[in-house]
Structure formats: C-alpha cells, structure tokens
N, C-alpha and C positions, 0 to 999 in steps of 0.2 A: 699627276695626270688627271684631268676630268673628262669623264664620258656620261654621254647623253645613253640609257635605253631606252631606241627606238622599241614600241610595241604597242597591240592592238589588245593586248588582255592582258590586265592589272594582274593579276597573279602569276603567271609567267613573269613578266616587269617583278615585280617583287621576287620572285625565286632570284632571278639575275641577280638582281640588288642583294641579297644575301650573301651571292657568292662574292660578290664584289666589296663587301663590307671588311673581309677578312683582310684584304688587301691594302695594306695601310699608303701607299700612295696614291689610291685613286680614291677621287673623290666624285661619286654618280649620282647624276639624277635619274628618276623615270619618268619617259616622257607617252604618256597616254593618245594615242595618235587616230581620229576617224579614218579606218577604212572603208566603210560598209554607206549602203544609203538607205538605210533604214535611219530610223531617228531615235533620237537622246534615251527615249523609253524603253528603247527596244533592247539597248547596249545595257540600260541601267537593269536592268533584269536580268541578261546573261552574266554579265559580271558577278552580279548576287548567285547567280545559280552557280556560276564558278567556284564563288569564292565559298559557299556552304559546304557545295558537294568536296572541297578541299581538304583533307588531312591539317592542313599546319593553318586554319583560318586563324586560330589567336595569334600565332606569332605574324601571319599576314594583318591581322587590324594591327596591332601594335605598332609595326612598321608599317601601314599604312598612314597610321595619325601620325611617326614621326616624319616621317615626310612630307608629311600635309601642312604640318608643324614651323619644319626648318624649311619649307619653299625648296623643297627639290622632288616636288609631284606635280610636274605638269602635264594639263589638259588642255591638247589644242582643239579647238572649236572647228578649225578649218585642218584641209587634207595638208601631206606634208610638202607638197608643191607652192603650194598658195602661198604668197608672198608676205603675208600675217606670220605664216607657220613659219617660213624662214629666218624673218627678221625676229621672233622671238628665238628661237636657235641659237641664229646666232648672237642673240647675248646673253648666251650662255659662257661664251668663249669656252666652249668646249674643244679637247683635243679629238676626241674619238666618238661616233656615234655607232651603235653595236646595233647591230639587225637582230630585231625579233619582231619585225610586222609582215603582214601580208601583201606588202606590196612593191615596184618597182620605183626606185629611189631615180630621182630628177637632177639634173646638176647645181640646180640652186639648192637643192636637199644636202648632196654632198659638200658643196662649197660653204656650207654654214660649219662644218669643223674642220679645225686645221691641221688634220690629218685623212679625214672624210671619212667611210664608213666599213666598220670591220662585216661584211657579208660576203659570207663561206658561201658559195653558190656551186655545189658538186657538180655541173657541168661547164663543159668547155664555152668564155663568149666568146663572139656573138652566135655560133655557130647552134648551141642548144639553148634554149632560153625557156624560162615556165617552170612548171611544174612537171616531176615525173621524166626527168633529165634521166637521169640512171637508167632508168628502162630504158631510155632511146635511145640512150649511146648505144647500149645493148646488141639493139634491136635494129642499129645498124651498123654494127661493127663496129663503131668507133670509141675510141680509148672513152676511158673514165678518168676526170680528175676535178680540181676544185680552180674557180678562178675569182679572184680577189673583186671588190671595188672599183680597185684600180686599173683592172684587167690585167694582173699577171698570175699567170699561172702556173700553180704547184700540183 
C-alpha cells in the first residue's frame, strides 16, 4: 500500500512517518502542504523552532535527509486544491492520503488517491463541521461520533 501524509508541520509528517516505517507493506511519503498565508520565511522559522524545541530532532534530521534523499518529501508550493497540488498527488499513485493538515480537503484533493483520504473527523457530517465539534455536540445534545472522508459514520 502507499500513502501520502497529508501535513502542515514537518515533524508531526515525520513522527507519522516513523510509525509507518514499522509497517512493511506500506510504503509513504510526506507530503509538506501550505496552509497558512504568511510566506516561505515565516514557515521556514516555525518549522526550525519546531524541530529544535523537539526531543527526537536527530532522529527527525536523519529521516528528514532520507526522505529528501529517496524523493518521498514533498513540498507543495501551492494549496492542496490547486490543480498543480493535485496533479502532483496524483502521481503519486498513491492508495491512501492520511490527514494531519489543517485544513478542509476538496474533491479534486480526495480524488487524487484511489482510496481518498483517512480523516477521523469526531463529529457527525455535514451536521457539525470545524473545530471544537465534541463540545457542540455536547452542548447540544447531540450524540458524539466520528465520520470518515467518505461520510460514513462510526
């Protein structure tokens, strides 16, 4: 199996990647994704201040230059809508893209893997949507659970 992580901060993407390394059928890349509109300067700072204040930064360089290395650290320029981001996606011919960004995935997003994208989304859709779902179900009575990508709910 090969999955894309989806993420907006390299170290998270990398922790993923660890876990996934164990797993000898799959084979991932990370994919580095602009959320933000701040500029290139802004991220390349956070990231460094990420990756310092980091407990595991050697074993994060390490895996980072292998990645960098064998071409499975990608860094898209544009958002993951944009039709650049897509069509690099998708040749990826990835089976599974794994949410760790901040953002709301597009169907040309999903439609670039041939399974489209693993995000746990702990509220009900379309009915709670955002951030801070749990509390609202809450806070309006309404049950709590998780609803897939594909919208089915467990």
């Amino acid at each position: 199996m090969k999955a894309a992580i989806l993420t907006d901060a390299l170290a998270q993407g990398l922790r993923i990647h660890r876990h996934l390394e164990d797993v000898s059928a799959v084979t991932a890349w990370v994919v580095l994704c602009p959320t933000e509109k701040r500029g290139m300067l802004w991220r390349v700072k956070r990231e460094l201040w990420n990756w310092l204040r980091n407990s595991g930064r050697i074993a994060n360089l390490f895996r980072f230059l292998a990645l960098l290395l064998t071409g499975r650290l990608i860094l898209l320029s544009h958002p993951l809508q944009h039709e650049i981001s897509t069509e690099r996606l998708g040749s990826l011919s990835c089976d599974v893209g794994l949410h760790n960004a901040g953002v709301i995935y597009r169907k040309p997003t999903i439609d670039s893997f041939r399974l489209g994208i693993l995000n746990a989304h702990i509220g009900f859709l379309p009915e709670l949507r955002g951030r801070a779902v749990m509390e609202w179900s809450i806070l309006m009575g309404a049950p709590t659970g998780e609803t897939g990508s594909d919208g089915i709910v467990a």
